[in-house]
C-alpha positions as CSV (number, residue, x, y, z in Angstrom):
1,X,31.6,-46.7,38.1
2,X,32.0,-50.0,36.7
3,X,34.7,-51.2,34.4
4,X,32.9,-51.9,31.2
5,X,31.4,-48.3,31.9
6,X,34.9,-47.2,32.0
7,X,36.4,-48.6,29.2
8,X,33.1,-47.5,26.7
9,X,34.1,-43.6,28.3
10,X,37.8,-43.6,27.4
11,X,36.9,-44.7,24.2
12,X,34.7,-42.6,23.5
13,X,37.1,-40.0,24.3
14,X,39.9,-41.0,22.5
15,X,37.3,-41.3,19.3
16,X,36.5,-37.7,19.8
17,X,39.9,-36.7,20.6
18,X,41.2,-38.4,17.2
19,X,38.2,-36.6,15.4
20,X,39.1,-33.1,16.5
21,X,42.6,-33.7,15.4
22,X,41.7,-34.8,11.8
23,X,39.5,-31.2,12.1
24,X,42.4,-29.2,13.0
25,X,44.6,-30.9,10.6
26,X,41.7,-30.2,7.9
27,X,42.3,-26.3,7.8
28,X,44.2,-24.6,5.5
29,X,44.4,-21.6,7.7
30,X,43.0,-19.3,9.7
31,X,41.4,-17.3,7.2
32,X,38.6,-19.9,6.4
33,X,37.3,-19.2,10.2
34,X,34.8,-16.6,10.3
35,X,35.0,-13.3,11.7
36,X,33.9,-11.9,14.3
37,X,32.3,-9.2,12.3
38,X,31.3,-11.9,10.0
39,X,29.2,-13.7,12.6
40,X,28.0,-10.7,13.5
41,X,26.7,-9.9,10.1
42,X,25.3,-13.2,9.8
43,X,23.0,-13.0,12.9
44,X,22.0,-9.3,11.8
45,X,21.2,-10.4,8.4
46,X,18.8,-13.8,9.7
47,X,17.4,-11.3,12.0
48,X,16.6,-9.0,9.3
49,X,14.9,-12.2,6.9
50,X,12.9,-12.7,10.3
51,X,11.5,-9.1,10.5
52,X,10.9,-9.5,6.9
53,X,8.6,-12.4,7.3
54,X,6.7,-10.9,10.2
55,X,6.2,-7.7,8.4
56,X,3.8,-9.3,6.5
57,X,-0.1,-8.2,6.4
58,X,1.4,-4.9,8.0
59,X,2.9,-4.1,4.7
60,X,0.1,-6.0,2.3
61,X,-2.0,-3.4,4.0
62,X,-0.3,-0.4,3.3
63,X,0.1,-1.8,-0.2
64,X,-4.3,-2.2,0.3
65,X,-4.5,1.2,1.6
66,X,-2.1,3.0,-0.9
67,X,-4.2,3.1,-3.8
68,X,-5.8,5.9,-5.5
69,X,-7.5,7.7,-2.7
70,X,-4.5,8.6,-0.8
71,X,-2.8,9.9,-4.2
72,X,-5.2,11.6,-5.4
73,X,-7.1,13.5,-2.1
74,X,-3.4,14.3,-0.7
75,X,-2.3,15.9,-3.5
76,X,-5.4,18.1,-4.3
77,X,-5.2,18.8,-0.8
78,X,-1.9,19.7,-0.9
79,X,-2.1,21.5,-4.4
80,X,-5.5,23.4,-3.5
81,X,-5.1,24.8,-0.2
82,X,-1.5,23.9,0.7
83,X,-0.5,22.9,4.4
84,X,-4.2,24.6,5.8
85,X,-5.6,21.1,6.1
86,X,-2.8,19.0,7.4
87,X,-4.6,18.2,10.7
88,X,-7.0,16.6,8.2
89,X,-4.5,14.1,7.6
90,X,-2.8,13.3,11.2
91,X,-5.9,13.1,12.3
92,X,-7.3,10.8,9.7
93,X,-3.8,8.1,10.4
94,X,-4.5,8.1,13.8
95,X,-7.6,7.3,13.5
96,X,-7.1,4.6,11.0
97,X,-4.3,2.7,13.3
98,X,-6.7,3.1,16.8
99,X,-9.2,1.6,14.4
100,X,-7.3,-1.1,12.8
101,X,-5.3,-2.1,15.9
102,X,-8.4,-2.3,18.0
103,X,-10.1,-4.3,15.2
104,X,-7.1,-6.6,14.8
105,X,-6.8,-7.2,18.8
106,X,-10.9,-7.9,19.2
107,X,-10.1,-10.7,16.5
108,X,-6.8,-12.1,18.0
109,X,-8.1,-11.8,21.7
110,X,-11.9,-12.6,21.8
111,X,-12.3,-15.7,24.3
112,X,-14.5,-17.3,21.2
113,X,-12.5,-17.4,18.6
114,X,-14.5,-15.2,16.7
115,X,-13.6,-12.9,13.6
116,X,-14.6,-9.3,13.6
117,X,-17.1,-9.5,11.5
118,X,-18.6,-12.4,14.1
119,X,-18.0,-9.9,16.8
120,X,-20.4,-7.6,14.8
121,X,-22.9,-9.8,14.1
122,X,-23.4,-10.9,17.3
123,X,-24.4,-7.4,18.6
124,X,-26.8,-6.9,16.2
125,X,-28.2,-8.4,12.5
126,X,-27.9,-5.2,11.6
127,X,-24.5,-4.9,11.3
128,X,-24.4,-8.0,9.4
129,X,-27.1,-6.6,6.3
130,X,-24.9,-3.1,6.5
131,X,-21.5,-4.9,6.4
132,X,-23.1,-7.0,3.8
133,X,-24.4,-3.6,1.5
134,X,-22.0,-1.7,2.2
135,X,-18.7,-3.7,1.4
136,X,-20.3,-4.9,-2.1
137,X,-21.4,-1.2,-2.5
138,X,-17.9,0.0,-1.8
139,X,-16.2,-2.7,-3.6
140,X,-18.0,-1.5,-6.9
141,X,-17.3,1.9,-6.4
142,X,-13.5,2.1,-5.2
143,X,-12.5,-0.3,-8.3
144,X,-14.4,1.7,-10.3
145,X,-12.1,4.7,-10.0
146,X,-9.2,2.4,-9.5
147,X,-9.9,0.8,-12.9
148,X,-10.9,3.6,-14.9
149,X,-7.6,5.1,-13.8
150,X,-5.6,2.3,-14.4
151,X,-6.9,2.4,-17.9
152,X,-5.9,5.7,-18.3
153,X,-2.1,5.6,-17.3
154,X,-2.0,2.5,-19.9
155,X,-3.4,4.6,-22.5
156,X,-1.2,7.5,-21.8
157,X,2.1,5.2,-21.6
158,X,1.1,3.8,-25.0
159,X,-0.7,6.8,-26.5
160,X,-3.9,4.5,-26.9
161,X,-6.5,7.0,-27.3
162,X,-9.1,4.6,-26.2
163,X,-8.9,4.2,-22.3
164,X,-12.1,2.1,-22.6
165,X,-10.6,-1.0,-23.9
166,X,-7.3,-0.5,-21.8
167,X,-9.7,-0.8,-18.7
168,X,-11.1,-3.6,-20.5
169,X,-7.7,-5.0,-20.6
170,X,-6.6,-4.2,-17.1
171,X,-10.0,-6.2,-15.9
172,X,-9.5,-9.2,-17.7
173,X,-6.0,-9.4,-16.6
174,X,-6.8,-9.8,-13.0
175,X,-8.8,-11.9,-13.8
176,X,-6.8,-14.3,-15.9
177,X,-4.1,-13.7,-13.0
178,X,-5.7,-13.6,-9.6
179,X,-4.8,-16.7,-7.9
180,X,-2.8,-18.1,-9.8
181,X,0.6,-19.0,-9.2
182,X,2.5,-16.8,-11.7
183,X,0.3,-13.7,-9.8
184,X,2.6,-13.8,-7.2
185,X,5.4,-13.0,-9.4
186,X,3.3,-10.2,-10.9
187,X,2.4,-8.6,-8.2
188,X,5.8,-8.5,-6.9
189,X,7.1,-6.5,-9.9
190,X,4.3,-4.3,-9.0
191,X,5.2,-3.4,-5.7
192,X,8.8,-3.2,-6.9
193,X,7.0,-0.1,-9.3
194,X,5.2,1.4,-6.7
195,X,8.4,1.3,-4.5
196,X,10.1,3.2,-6.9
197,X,7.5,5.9,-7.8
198,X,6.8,6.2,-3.5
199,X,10.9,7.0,-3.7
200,X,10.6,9.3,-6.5
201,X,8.0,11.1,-4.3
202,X,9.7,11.2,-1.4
203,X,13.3,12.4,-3.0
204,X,10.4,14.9,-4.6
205,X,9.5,16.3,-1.3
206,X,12.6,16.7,0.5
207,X,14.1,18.9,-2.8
208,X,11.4,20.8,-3.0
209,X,12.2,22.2,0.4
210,X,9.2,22.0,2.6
211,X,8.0,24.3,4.6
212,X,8.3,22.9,8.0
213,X,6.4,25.6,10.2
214,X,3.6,25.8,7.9
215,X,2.9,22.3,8.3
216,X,3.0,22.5,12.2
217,X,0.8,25.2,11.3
218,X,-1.4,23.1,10.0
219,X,-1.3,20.2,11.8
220,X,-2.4,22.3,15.2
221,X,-4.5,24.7,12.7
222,X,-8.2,22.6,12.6
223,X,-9.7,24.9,10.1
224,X,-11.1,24.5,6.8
225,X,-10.3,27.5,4.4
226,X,-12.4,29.1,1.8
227,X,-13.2,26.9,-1.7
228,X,-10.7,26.9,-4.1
229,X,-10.1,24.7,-7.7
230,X,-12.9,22.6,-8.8
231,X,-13.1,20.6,-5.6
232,X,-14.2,22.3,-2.2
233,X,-12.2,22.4,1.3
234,X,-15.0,20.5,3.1
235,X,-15.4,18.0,0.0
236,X,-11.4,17.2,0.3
237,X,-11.3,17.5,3.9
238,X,-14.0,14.4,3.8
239,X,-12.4,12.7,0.9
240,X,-8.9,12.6,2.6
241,X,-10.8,10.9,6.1
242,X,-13.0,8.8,4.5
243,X,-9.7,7.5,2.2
244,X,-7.7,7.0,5.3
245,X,-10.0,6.6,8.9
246,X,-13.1,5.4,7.2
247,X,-11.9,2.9,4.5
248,X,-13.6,-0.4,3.9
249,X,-10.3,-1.2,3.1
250,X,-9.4,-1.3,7.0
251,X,-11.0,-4.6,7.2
252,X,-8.7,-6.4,5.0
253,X,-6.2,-6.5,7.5
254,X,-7.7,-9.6,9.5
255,X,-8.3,-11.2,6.7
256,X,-4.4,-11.1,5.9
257,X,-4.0,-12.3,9.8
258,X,-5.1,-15.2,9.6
259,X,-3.8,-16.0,6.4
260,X,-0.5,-15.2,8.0
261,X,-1.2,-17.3,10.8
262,X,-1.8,-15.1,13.6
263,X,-5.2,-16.1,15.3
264,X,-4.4,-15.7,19.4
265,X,-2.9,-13.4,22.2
266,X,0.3,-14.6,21.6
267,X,0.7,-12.4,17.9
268,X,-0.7,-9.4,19.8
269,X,2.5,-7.4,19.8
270,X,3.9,-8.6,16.4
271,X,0.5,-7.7,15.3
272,X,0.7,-4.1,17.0
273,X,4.3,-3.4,15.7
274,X,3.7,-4.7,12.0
275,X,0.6,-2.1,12.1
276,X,2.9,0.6,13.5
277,X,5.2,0.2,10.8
278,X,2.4,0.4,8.2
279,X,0.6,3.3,9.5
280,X,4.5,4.9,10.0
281,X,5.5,4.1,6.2
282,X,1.6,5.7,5.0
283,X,2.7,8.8,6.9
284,X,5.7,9.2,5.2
285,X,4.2,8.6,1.7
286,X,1.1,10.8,2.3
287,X,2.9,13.3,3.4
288,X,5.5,13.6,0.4
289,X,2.7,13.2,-1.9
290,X,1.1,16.3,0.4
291,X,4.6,18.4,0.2
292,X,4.8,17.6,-3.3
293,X,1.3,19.7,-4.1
294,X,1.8,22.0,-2.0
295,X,5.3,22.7,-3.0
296,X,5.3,22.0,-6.6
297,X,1.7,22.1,-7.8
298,X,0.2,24.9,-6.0
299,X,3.3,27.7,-6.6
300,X,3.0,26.3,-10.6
301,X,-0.6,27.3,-10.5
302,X,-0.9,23.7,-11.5
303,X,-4.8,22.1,-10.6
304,X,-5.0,18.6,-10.2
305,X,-8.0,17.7,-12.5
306,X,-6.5,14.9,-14.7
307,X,-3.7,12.2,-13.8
308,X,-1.4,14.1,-16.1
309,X,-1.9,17.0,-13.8
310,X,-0.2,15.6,-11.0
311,X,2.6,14.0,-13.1
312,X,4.1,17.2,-14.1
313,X,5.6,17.8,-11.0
314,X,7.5,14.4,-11.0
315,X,8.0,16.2,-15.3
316,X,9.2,19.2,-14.0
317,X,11.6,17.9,-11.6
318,X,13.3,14.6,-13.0
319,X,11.9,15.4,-17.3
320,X,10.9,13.1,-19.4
321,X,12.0,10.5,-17.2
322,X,9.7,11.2,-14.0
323,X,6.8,11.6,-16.3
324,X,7.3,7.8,-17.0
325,X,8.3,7.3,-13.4
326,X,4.8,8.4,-12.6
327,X,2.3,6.8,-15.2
328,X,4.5,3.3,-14.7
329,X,4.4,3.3,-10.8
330,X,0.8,5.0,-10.6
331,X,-0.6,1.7,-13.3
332,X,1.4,-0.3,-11.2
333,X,-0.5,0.9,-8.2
334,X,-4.1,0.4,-9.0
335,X,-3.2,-2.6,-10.8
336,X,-2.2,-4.2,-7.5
337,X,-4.9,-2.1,-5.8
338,X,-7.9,-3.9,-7.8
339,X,-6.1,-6.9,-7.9
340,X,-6.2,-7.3,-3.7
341,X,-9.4,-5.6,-3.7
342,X,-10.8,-8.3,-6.1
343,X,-9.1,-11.0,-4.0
344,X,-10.4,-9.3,0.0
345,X,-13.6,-8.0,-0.8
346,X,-15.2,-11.1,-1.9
347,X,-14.2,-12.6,1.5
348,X,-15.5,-10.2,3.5
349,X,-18.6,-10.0,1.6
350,X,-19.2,-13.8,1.4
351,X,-18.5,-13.6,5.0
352,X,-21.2,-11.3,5.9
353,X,-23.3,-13.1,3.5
354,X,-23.2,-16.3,5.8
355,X,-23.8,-14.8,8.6
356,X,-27.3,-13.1,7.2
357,X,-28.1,-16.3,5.9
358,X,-26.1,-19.4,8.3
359,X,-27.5,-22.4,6.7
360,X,-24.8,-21.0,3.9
361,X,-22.0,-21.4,6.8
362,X,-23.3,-25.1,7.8
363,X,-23.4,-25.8,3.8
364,X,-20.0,-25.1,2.3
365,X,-18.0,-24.8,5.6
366,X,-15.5,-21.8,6.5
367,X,-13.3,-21.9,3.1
368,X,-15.1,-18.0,1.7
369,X,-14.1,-19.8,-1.8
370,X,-16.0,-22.9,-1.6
371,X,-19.5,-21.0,-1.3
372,X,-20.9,-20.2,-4.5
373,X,-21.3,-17.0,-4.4
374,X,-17.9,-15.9,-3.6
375,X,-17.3,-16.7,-7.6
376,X,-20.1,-14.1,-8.3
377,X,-19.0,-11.7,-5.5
378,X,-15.5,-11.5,-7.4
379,X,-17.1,-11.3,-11.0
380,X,-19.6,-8.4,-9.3
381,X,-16.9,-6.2,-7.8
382,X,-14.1,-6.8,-11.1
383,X,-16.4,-6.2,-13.8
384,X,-19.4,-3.9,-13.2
385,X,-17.1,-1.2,-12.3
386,X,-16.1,-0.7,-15.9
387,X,-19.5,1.3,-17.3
388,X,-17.7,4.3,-14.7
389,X,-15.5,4.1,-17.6
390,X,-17.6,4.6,-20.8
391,X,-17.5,8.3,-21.9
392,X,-20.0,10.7,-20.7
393,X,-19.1,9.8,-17.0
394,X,-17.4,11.8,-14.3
395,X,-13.7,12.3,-14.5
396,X,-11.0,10.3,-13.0
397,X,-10.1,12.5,-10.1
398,X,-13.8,13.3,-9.4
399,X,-14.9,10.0,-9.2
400,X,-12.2,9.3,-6.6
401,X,-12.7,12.5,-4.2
402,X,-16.5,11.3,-4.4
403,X,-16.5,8.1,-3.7
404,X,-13.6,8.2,-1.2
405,X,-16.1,11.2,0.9
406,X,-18.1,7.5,0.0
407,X,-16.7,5.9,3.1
408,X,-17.4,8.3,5.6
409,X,-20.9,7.2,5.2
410,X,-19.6,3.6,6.7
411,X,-17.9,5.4,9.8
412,X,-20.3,6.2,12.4
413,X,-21.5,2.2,11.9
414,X,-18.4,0.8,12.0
415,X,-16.7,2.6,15.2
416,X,-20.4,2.7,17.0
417,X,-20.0,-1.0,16.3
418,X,-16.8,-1.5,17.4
419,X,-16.8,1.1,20.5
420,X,-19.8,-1.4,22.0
421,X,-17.9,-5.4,21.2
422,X,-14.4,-4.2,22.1
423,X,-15.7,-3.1,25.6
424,X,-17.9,-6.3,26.1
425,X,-16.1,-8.2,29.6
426,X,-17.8,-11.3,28.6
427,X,-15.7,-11.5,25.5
428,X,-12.3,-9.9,26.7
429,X,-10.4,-9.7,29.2
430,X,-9.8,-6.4,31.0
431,X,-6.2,-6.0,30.3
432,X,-7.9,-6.6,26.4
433,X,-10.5,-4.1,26.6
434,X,-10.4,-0.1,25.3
435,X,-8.5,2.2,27.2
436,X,-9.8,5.6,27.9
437,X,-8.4,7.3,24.8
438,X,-9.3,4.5,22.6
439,X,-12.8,5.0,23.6
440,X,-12.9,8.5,23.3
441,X,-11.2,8.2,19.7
442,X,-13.9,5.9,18.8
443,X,-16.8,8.4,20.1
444,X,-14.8,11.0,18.5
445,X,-14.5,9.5,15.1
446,X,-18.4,8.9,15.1
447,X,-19.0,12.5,16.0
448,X,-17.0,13.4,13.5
449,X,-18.3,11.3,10.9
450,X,-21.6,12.5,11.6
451,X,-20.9,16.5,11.7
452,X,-19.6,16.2,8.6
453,X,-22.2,14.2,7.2
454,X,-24.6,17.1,8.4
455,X,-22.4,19.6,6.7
456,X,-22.3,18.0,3.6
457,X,-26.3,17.9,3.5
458,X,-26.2,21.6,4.5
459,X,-24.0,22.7,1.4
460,X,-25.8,20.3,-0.5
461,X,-28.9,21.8,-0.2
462,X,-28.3,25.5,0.2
């Protein structure tokens, strides 16, 4: 080493040396160091923030999925026929997260880049017209029950007795709101509401004191028991898997994907484990709104025909107070419900638009927004849903059994569809392909969708 080199070292050294001491000399005392514990805490508190942030579209689509249809076909389940039809319901969440997480992986591991509804269209034009049809069909119909309730629990918490004009002022209110910045805030205190009526739920359900063999019972039972109440056990049976497995609503979760960022192989498993958590959280709420009916409801000889029916129990347990619990976090609900359906369905139905029609694609470019017709998509699906809501039409729990047995029309299509692409080798890779179960799910699920089908014609025209 040379001289000049070692003269530069040494002081260096001594710089650092004096440095440390003015360090030293600048604490007060050993309590100003942290903790062991302290660090400690510190790391499991950033690691928290970091799940937080990936838990993203997992939980938007929970928030997407909770909406009226679980509340409503749960509880009448649970109300009507008590734990006979549970398997309805297991059955029904697996389905939904084989579906959703084999959806979500064609779209994060295709070798094209494509987006699931590409990897639909490229089977077939078919699936492009149906997608097309059949999400601005569904769009209508699920905010039209969404909105018609949402008018009701605003004219009950304000004892308005014109539900007409509250849905009038629910629908301009998304759409004053909806993408805009203070909608963010909004929707935040929304999902702070439904947190608190999902908790007021659950606390529901473990007082009541479930009966835990009956629901093993009928969980294993797969049987459908005789009619009882207005609504029928095959009509609820259908409602509760077309609300769950067979949702339209399944298909916002890509959507959210990308939004969030994740577009390759390498968000597979975050993808996997955010929709785990999802699918774990709806099992927890769908079953205490299940408990909750069967528990409360059904030994009241309480029907659920109205919204107010299914508020007593919250009345009965937790008075005057659950009532408002109830009518607050249920408003809160399908306010946030049509507010992300008014926001998703657009994109997906602008996105099958341009694939019926490409020169669309070529024209405005990938941005959904920047096509015209995504305006007029969003108008279509907010505001044409409100003449469900003049007098003279069917009931708010009616309308929402009927149009979530709706969806099951869409399954056969959609896991046909999706049996075929996510088993194609010259878009995925094999360790990317179905497994065995996944593939018998999906054949499953289309057998099922169209049994019931057929027995819904059968009692429909005997």
């Amino acid at each position: 080493m040379s001289p000049e080199k070692c003269c530069t070292t040494s002081h260096q050294l001594c710089s650092t040396a004096v440095d440390l001491t003015k360090t030293i000399m600048e604490i007060p005392s050993m309590t100003s160091i942290p903790s062991v514990e302290g660090q400690a805490a510190g790391r499991a508190q950033n690691r928290f923030s970091r799940m937080l942030k990936l838990l993203g579209p997992g939980v938007i689509a929970v928030l997407s999925w909770l909406g009226a249809g679980d509340l409503i076909t749960s509880s009448v389940a649970g109300a009507n026929y008590g734990y006979a039809m549970m398997w309805v319901l297991a059955v029904s969440l697996l389905l939904r997260y084989l579906i959703v997480n084999i959806i979500a992986r064609f779209q994060l591991c295709n070798n094209q880049g494509m987006t699931i509804l590409q990897g639909y269209a490229q089977l077939n034009p078919f699936f492009a017209w149906f997608m097309l049809v059949y999400a601005l069909l569904m769009g209508h119909l699920m905010n039209a029950y969404m909105i018609k309730g949402a008018g009701e629990s605003l004219a009950m918490l304000f004892k308005i007795d014109h539900p007409l004009l509250c849905s009038v002022a629910v629908v301009l209110a998304v759409w004053m709101l909806v993408g805009r910045n203070i909608y963010s805030m909004i929707e935040g205190v929304m999902k702070l509401l439904l947190a608190v009526m999902t908790l007021a739920f659950i606390a529901l359900a473990v007082m009541s004191g479930p009966d835990v063999v009956g629901i093993v019972k009928g969980t294993v039972g797969f049987s459908i028991p005789p009619d009882e109440g207005v609504h029928g056990a095959l009509l609820v049976a259908v409602s509760v898997i077309g609300a769950v497995a067979g949702s339209i609503a399944n298909f916002v979760h890509p959507y959210v994907m990308r939004q969030k960022g994740w577009v390759g192989p390498q968000h597979k498993r975050v993808q996997r484990n955010d929709l785990l958590f999802a699918v774990c959280v709806g099992i927890i709420i769908n079953l205490a709104i299940w408990i909750v009916g069967a528990e409360i409801l059904r030994p009241n000889g309480i029907e659920v025909k109205t919204l107010g029916d299914l508020g007593k129990a919250l009345e009965i347990f937790f008075g005057p107070i659950g009532w408002y619990v109830f009518f607050i976090g249920v408003f809160a609900t399908l306010f946030a419900s049509i507010s992300g359906k008014t926001t998703a369905f657009p994109m997906l139905i602008t996105d099958a638009l341009q694939h019926v029609l490409p020169a669309r694609r070529d024209k405005y470019g990938k941005e959904f927004h920047h096509d015209p017709m995504h305006k007029w998509f969003m108008l279509f699906i907010l505001v044409t849903p409100l003449i469900w809501s003049l007098p003279g039409m069917p009931d708010f729990v009616t309308l929402t059994i009927g149009v979530s047995a709706l969806n099951i029309i869409g399954l056969p299509v959609i896991s046909l569809g999706l049996l075929i692409m996510s088993n194609q080798k010259s878009l995925l890779d094999k360790k990317y392909r179905n497994n065995l179960f996944e593939n018998i799910a999906l054949l499953f699920a289309t057998c099922l969708a169209l049994w019931v089908a057929f027995q819904l014609g059968v009692d429909l025209f005997s």
